[in-house]
CHARMM-style PDB file with segment names, atoms N, HN, CA, C and O in Angstrom:
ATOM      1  N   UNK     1       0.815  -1.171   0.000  1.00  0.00      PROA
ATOM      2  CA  UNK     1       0.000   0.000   0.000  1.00  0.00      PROA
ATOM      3  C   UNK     1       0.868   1.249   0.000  1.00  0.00      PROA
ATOM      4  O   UNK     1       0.566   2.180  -0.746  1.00  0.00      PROA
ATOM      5  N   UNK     2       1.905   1.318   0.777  1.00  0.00      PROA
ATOM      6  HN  UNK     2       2.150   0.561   1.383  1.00  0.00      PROA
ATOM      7  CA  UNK     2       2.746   2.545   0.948  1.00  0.00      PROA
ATOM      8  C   UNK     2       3.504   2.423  -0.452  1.00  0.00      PROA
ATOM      9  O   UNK     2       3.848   3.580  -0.696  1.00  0.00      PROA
ATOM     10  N   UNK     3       3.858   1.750  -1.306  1.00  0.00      PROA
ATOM     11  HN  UNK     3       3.578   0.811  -1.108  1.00  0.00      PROA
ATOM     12  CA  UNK     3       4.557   2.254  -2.506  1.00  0.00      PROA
ATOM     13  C   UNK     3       3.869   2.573  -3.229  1.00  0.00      PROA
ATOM     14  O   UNK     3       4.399   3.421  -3.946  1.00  0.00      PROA
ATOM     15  N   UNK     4       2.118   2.216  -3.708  1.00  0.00      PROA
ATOM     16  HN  UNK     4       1.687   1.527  -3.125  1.00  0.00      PROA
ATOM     17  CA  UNK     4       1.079   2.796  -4.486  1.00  0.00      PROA
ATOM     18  C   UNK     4       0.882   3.959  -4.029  1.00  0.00      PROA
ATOM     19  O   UNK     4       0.864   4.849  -4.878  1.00  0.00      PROA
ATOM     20  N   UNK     5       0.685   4.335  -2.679  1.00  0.00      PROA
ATOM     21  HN  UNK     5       0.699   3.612  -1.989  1.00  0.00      PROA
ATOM     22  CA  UNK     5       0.736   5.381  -2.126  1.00  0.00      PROA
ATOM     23  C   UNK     5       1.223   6.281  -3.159  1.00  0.00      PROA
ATOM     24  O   UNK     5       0.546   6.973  -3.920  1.00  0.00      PROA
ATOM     25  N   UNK     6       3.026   6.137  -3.053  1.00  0.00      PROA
ATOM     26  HN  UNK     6       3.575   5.575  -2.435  1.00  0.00      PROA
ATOM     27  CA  UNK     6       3.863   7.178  -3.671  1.00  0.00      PROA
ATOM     28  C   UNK     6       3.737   7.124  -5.565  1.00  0.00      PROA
ATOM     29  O   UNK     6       3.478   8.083  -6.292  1.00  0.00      PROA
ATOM     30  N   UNK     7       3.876   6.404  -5.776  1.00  0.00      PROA
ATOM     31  HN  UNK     7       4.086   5.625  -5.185  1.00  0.00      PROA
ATOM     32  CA  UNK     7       3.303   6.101  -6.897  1.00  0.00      PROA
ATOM     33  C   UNK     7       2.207   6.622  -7.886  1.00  0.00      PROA
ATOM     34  O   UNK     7       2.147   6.871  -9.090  1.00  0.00      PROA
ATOM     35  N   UNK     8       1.425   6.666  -6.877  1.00  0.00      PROA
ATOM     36  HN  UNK     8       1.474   6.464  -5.899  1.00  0.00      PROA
ATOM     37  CA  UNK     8       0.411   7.779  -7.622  1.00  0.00      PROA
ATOM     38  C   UNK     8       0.084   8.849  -6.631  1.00  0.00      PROA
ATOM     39  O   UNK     8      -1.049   9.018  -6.182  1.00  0.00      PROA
ATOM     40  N   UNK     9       1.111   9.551  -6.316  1.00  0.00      PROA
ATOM     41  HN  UNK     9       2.032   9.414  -6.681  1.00  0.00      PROA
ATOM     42  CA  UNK     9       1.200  10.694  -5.375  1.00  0.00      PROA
ATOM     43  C   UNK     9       0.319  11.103  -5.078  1.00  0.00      PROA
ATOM     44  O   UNK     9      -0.230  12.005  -5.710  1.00  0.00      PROA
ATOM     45  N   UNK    10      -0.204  10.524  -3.863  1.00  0.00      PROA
ATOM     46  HN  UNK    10       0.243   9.792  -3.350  1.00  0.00      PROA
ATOM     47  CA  UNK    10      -1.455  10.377  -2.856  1.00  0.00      PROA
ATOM     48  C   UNK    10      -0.725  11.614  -1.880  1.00  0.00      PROA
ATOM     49  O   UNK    10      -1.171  12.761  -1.874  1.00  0.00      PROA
ATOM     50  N   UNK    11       0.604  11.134  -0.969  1.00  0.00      PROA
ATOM     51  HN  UNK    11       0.967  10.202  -0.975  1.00  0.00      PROA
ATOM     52  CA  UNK    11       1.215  12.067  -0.020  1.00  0.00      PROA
ATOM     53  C   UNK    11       0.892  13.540  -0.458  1.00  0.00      PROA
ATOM     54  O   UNK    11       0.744  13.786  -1.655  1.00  0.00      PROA
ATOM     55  N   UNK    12       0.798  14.366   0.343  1.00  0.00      PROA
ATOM     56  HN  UNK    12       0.918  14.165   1.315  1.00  0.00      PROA
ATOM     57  CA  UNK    12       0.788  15.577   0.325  1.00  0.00      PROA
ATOM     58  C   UNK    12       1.430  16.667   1.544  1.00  0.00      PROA
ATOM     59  O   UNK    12       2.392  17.435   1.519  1.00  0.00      PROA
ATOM     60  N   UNK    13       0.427  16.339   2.589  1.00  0.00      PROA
ATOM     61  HN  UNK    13      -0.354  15.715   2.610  1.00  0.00      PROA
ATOM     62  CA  UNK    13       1.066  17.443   3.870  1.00  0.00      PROA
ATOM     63  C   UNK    13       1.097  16.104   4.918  1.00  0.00      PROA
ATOM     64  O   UNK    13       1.819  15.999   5.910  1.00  0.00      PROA
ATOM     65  N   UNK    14       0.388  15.387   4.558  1.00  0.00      PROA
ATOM     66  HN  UNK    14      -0.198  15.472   3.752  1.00  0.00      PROA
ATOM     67  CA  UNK    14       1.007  14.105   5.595  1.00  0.00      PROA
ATOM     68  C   UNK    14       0.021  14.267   6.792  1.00  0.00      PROA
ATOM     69  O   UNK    14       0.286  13.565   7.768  1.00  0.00      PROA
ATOM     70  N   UNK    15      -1.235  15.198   6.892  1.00  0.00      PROA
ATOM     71  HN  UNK    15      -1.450  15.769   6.099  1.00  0.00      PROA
ATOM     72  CA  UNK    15      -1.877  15.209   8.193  1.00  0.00      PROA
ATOM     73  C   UNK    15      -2.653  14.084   7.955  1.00  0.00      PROA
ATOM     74  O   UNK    15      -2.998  13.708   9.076  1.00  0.00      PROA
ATOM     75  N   UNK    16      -3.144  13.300   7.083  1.00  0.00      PROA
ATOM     76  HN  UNK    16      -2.864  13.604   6.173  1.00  0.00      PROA
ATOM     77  CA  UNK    16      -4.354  12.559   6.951  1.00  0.00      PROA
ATOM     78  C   UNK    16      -3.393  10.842   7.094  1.00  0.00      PROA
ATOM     79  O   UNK    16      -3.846   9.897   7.740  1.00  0.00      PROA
ATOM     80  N   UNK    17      -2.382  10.814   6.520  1.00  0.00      PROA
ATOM     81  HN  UNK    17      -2.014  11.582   5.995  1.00  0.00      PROA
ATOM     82  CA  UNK    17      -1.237   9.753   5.576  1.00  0.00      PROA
ATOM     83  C   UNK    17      -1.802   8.228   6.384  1.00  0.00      PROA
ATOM     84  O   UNK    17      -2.506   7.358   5.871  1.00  0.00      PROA
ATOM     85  N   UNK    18      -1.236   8.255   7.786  1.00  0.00      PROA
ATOM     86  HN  UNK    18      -0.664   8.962   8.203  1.00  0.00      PROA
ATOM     87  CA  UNK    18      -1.025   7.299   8.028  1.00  0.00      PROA
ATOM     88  C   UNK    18      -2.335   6.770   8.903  1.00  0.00      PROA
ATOM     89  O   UNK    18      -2.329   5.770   9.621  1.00  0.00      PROA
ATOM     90  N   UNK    19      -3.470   7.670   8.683  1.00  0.00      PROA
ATOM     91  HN  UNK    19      -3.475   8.482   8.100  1.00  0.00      PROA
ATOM     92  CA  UNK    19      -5.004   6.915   9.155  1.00  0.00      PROA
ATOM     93  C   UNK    19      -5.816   6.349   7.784  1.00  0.00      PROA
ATOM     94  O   UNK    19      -6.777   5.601   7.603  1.00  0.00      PROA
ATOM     95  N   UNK    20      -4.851   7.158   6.876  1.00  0.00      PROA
ATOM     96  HN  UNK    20      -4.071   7.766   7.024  1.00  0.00      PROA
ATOM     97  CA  UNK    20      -5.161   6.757   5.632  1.00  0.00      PROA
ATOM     98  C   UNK    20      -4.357   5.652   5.116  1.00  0.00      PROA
ATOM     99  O   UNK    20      -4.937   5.215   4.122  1.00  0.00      PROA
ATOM    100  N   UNK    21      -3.602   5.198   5.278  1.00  0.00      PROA
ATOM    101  HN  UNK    21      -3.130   5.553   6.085  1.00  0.00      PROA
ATOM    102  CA  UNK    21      -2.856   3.944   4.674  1.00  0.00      PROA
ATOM    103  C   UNK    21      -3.304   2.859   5.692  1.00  0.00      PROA
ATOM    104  O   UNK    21      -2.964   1.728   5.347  1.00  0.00      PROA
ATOM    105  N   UNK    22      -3.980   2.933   6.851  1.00  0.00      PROA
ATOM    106  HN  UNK    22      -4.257   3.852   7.131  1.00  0.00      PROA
ATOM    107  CA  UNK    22      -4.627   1.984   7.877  1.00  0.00      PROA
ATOM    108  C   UNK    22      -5.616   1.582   7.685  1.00  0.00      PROA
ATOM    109  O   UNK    22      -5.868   0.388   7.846  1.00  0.00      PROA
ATOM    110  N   UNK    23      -6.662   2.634   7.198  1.00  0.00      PROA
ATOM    111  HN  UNK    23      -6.457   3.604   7.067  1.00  0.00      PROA
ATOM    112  CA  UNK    23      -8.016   2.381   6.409  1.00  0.00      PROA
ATOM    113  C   UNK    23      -8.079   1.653   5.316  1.00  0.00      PROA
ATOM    114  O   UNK    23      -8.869   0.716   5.197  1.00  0.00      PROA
ATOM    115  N   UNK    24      -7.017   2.119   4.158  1.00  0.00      PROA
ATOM    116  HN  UNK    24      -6.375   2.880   4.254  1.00  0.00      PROA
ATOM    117  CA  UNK    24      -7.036   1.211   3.264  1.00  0.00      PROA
ATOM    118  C   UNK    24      -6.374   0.013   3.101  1.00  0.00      PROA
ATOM    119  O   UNK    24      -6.489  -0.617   2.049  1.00  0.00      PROA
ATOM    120  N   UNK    25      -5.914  -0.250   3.723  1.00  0.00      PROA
ATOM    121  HN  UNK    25      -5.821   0.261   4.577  1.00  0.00      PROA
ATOM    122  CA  UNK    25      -5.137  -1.506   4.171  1.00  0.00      PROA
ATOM    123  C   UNK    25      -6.146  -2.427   4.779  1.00  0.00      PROA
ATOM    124  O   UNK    25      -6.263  -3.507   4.199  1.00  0.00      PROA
ATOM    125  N   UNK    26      -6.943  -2.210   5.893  1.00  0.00      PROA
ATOM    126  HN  UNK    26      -6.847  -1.333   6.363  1.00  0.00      PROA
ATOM    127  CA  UNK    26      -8.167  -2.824   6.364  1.00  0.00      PROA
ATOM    128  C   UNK    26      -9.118  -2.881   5.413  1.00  0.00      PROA
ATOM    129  O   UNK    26      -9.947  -3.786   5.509  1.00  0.00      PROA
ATOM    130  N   UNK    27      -9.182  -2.187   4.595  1.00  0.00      PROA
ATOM    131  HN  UNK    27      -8.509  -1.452   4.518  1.00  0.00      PROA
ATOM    132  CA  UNK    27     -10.133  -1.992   3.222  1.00  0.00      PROA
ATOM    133  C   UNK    27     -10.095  -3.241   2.447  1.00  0.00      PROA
ATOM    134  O   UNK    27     -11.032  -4.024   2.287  1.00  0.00      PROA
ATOM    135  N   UNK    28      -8.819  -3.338   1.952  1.00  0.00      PROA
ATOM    136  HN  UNK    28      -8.059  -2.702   2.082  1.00  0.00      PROA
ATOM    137  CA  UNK    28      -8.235  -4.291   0.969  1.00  0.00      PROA
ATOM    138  C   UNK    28      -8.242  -6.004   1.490  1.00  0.00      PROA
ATOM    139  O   UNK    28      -8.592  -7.019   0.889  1.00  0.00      PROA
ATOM    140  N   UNK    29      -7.689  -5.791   2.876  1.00  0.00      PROA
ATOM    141  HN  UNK    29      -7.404  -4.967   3.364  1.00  0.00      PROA
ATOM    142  CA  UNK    29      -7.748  -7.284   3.792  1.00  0.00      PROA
ATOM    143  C   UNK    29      -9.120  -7.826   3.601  1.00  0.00      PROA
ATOM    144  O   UNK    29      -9.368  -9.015   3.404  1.00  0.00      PROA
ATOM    145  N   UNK    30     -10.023  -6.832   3.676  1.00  0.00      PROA
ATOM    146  HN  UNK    30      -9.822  -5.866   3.836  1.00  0.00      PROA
ATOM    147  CA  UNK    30     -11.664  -7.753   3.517  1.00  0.00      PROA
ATOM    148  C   UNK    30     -12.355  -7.238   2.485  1.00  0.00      PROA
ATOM    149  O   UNK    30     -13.463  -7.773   2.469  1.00  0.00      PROA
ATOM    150  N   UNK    31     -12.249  -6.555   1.727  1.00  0.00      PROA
ATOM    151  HN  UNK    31     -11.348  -6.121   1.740  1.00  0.00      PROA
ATOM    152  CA  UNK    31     -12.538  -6.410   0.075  1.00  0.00      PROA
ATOM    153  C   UNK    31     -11.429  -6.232  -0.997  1.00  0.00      PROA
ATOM    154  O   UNK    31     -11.317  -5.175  -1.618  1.00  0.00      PROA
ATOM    155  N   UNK    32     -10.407  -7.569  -1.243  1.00  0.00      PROA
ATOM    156  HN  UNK    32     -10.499  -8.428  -0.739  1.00  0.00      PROA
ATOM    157  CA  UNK    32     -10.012  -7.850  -2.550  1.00  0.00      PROA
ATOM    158  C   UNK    32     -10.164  -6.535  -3.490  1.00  0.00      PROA
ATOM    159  O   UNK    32      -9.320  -5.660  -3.687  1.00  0.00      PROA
ATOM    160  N   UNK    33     -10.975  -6.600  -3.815  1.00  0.00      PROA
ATOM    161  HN  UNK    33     -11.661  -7.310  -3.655  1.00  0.00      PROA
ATOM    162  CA  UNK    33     -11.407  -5.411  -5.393  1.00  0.00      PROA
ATOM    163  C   UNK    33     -12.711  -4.422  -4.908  1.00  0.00      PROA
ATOM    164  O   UNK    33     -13.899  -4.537  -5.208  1.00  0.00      PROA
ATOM    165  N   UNK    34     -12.140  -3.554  -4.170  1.00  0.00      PROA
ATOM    166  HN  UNK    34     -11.174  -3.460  -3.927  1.00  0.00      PROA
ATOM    167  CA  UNK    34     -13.340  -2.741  -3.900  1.00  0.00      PROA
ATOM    168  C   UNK    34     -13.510  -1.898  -4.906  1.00  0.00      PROA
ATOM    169  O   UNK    34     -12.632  -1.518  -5.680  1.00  0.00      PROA
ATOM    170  N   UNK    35     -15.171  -1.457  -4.907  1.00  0.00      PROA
ATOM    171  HN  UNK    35     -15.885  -1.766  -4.278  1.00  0.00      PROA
ATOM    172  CA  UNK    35     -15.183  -0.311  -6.040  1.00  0.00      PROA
ATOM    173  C   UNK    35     -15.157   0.799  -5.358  1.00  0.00      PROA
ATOM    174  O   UNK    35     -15.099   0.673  -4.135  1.00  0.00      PROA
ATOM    175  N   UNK    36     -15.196   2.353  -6.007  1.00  0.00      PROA
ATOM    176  HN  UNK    36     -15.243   2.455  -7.001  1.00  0.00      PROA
ATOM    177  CA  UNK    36     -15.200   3.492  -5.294  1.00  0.00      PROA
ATOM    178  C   UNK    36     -16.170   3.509  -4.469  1.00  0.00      PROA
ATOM    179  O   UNK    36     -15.964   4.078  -3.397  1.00  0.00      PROA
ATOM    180  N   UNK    37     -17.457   2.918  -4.710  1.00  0.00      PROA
ATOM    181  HN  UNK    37     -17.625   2.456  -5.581  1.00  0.00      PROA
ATOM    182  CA  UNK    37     -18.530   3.229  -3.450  1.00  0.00      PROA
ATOM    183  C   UNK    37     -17.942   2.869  -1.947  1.00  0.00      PROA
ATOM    184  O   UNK    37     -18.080   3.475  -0.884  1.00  0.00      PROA
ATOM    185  N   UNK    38     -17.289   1.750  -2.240  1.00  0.00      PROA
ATOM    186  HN  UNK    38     -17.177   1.258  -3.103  1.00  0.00      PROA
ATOM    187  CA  UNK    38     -16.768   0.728  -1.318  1.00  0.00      PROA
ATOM    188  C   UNK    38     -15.969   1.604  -0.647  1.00  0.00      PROA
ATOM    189  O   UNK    38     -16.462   2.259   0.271  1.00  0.00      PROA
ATOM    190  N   UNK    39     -14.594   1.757  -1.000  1.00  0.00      PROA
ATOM    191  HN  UNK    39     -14.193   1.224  -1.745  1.00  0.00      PROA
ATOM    192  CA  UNK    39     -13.431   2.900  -0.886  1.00  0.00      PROA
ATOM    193  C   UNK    39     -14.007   4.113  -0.027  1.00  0.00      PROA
ATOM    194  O   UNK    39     -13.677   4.388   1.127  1.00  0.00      PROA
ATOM    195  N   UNK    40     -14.955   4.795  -0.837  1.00  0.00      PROA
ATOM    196  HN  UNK    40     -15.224   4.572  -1.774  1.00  0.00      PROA
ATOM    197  CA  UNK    40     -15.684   5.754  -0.368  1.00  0.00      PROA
ATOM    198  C   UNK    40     -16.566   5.728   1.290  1.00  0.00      PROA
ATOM    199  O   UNK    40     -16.700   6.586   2.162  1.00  0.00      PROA
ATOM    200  N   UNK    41     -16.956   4.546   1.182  1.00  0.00      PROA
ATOM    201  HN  UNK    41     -16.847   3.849   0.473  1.00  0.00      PROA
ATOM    202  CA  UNK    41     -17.525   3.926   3.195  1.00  0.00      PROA
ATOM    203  C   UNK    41     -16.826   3.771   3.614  1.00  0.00      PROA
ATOM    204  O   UNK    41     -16.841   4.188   4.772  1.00  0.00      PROA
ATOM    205  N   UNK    42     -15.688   3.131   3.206  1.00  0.00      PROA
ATOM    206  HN  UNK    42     -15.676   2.792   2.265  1.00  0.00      PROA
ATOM    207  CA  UNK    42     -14.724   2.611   4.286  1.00  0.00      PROA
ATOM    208  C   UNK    42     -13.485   3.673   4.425  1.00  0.00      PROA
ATOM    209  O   UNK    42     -12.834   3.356   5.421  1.00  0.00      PROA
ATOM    210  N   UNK    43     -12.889   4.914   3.725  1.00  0.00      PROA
ATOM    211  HN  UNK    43     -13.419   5.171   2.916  1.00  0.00      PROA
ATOM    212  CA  UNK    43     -12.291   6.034   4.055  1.00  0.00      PROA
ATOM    213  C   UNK    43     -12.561   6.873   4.401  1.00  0.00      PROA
ATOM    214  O   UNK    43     -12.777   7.799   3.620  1.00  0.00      PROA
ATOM    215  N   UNK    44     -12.706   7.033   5.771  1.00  0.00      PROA
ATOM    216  HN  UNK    44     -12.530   6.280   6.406  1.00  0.00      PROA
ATOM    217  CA  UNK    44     -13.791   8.102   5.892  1.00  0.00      PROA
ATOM    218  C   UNK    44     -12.732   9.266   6.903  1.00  0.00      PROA
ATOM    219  O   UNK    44     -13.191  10.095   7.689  1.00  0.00      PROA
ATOM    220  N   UNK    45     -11.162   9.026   6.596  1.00  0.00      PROA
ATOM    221  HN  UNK    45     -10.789   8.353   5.957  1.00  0.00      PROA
ATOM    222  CA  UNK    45     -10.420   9.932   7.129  1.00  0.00      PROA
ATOM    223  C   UNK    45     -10.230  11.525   6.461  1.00  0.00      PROA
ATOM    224  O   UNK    45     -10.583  11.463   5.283  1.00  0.00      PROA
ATOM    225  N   UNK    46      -9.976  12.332   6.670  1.00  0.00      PROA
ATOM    226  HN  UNK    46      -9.689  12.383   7.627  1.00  0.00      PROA
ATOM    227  CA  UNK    46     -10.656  13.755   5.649  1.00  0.00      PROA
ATOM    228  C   UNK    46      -9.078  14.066   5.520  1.00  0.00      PROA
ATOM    229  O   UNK    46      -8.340  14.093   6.505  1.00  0.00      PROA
ATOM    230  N   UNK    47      -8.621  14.308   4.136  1.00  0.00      PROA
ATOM    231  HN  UNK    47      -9.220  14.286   3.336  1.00  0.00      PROA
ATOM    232  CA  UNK    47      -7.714  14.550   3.151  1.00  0.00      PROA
ATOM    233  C   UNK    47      -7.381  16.159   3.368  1.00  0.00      PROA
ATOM    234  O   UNK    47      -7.700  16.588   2.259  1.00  0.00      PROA
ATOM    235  N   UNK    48      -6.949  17.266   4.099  1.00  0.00      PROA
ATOM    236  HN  UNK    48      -6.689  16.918   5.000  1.00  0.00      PROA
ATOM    237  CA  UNK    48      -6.995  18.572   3.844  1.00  0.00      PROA
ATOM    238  C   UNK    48      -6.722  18.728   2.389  1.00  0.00      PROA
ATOM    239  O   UNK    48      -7.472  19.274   1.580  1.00  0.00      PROA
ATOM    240  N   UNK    49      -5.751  18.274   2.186  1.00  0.00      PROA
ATOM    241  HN  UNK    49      -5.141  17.830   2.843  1.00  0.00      PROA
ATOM    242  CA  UNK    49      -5.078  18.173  -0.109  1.00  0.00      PROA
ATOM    243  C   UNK    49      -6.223  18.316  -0.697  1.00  0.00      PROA
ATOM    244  O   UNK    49      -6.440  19.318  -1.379  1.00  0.00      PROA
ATOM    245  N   UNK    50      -7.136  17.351  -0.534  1.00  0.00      PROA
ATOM    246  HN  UNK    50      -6.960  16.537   0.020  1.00  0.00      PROA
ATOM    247  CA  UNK    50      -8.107  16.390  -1.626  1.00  0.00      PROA
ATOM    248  C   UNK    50      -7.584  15.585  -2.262  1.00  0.00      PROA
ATOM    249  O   UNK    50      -7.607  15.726  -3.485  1.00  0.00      PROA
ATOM    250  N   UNK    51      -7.033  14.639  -1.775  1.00  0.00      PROA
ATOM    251  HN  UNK    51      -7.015  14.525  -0.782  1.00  0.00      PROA
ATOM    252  CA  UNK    51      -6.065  13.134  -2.858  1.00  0.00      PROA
ATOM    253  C   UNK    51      -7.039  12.210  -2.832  1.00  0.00      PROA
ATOM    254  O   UNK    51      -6.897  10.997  -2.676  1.00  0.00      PROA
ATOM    255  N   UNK    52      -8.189  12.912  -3.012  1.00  0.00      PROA
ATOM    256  HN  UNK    52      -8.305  13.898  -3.138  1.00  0.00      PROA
ATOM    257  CA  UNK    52      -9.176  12.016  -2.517  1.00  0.00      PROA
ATOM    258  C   UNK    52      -8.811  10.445  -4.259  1.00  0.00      PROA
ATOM    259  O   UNK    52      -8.523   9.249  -4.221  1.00  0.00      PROA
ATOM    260  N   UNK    53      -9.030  11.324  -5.307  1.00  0.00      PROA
ATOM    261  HN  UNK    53      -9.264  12.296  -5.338  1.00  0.00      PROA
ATOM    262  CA  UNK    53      -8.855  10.354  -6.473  1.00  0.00      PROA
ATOM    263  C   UNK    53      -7.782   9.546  -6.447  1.00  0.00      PROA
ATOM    264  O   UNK    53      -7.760   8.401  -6.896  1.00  0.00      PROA
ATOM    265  N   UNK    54      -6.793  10.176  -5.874  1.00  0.00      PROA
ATOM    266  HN  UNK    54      -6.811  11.107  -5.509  1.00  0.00      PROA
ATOM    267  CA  UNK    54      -5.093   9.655  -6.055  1.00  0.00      PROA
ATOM    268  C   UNK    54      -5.118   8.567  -5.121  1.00  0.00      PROA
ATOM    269  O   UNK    54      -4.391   7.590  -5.300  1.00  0.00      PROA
ATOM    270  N   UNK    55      -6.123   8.680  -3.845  1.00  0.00      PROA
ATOM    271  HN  UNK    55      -6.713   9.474  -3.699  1.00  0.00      PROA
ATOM    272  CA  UNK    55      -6.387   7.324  -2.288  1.00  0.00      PROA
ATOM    273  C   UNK    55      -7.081   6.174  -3.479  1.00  0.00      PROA
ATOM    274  O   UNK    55      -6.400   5.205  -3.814  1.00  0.00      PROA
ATOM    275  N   UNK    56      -8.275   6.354  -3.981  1.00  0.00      PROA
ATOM    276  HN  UNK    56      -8.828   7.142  -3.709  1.00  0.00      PROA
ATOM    277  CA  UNK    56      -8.887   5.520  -4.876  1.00  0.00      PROA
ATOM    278  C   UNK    56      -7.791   4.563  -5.878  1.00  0.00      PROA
ATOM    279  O   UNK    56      -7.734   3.342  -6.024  1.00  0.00      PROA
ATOM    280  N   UNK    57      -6.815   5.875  -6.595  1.00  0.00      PROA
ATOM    281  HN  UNK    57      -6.861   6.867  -6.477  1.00  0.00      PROA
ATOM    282  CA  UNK    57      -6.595   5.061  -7.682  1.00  0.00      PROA
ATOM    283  C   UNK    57      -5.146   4.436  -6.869  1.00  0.00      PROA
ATOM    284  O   UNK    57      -4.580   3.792  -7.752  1.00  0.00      PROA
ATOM    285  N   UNK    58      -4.606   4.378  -6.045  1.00  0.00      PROA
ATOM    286  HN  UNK    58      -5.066   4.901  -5.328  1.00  0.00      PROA
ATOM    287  CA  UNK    58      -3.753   3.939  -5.126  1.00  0.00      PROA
ATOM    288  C   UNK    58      -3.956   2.038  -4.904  1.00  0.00      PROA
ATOM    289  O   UNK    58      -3.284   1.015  -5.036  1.00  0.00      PROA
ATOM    290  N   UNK    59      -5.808   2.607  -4.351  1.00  0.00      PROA
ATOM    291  HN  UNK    59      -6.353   3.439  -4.243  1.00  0.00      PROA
ATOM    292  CA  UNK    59      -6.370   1.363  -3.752  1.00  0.00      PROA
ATOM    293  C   UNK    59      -6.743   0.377  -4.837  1.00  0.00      PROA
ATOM    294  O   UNK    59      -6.789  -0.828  -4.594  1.00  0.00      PROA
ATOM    295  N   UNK    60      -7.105   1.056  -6.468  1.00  0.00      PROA
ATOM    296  HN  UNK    60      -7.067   2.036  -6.666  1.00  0.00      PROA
ATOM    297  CA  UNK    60      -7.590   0.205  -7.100  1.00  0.00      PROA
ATOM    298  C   UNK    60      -5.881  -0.390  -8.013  1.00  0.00      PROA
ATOM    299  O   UNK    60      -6.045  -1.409  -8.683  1.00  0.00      PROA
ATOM    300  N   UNK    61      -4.829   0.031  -8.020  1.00  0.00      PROA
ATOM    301  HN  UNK    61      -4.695   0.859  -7.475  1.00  0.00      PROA
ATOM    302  CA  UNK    61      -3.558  -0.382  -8.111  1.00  0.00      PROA
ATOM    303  C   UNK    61      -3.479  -1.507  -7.058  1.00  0.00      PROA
ATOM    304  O   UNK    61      -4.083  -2.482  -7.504  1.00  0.00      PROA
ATOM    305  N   UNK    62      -3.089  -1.693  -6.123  1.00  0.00      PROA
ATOM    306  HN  UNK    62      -2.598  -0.901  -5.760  1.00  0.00      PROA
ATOM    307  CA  UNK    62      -2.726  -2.465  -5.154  1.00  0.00      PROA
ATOM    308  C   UNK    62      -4.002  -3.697  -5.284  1.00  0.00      PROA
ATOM    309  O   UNK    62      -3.671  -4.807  -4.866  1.00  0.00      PROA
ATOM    310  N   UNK    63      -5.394  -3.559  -5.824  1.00  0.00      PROA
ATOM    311  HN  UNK    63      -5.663  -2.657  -6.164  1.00  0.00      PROA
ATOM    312  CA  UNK    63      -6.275  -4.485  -5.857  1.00  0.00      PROA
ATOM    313  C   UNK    63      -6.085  -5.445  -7.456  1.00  0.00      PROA
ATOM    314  O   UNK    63      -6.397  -6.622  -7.633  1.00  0.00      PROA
ATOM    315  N   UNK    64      -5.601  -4.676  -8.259  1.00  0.00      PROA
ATOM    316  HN  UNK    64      -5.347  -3.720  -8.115  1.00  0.00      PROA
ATOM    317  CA  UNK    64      -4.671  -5.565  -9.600  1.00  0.00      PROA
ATOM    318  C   UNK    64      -3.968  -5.632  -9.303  1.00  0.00      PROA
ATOM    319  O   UNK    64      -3.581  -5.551 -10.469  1.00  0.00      PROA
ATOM    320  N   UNK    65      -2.606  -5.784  -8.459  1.00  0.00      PROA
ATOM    321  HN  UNK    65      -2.920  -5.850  -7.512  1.00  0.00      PROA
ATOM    322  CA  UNK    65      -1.590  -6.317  -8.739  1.00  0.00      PROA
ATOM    323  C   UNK    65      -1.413  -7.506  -8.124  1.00  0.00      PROA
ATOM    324  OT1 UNK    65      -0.393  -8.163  -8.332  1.00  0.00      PROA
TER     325      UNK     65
END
C-alpha cells in the first residue's frame, strides 16, 4: 500500500497519511477489489489536499496487482 501510495502521489502534507494507509489496508484485507462506493464507506479519514482520487486510484492499483 505505501509504494502505491507514492506512486500515484497520494502524499501531500502528511496530516491525513497514516489513518489513511490503515483504512485502506483494512479496506483491501476484507474487500479484494473494492469499487469506489466501497473505498468511499470505508475512508472516511478527511484529506486537507483532496487526494481524494489519487487514495482511490492507489487502492484500485494495489487491488490488480
Amino acid at each position: 500500500m505505501q509504494k502505491a501510495w507514492v506512486d500515484n502521489q497520494v502524499p501531500q502534507c502528511g496530516y491525513c497519511q497514516s489513518g489513511m494507509v490503515m483504512a485502506t489496508t483494512a479496506l483491501l484485507r476484507n474487500t479484494p477489489n473494492p469499487t469506489d462506493a466501497q473505498i468511499d464507506a470505508a475512508v472516511t479519514n478527511i484529506c486537507r489536499c483532496g487526494t481524494f482520487q489519487q487514495v482511490r486510484d492507489a487502492i484500485h492499483a494495489v487491488s490488480k496487482a
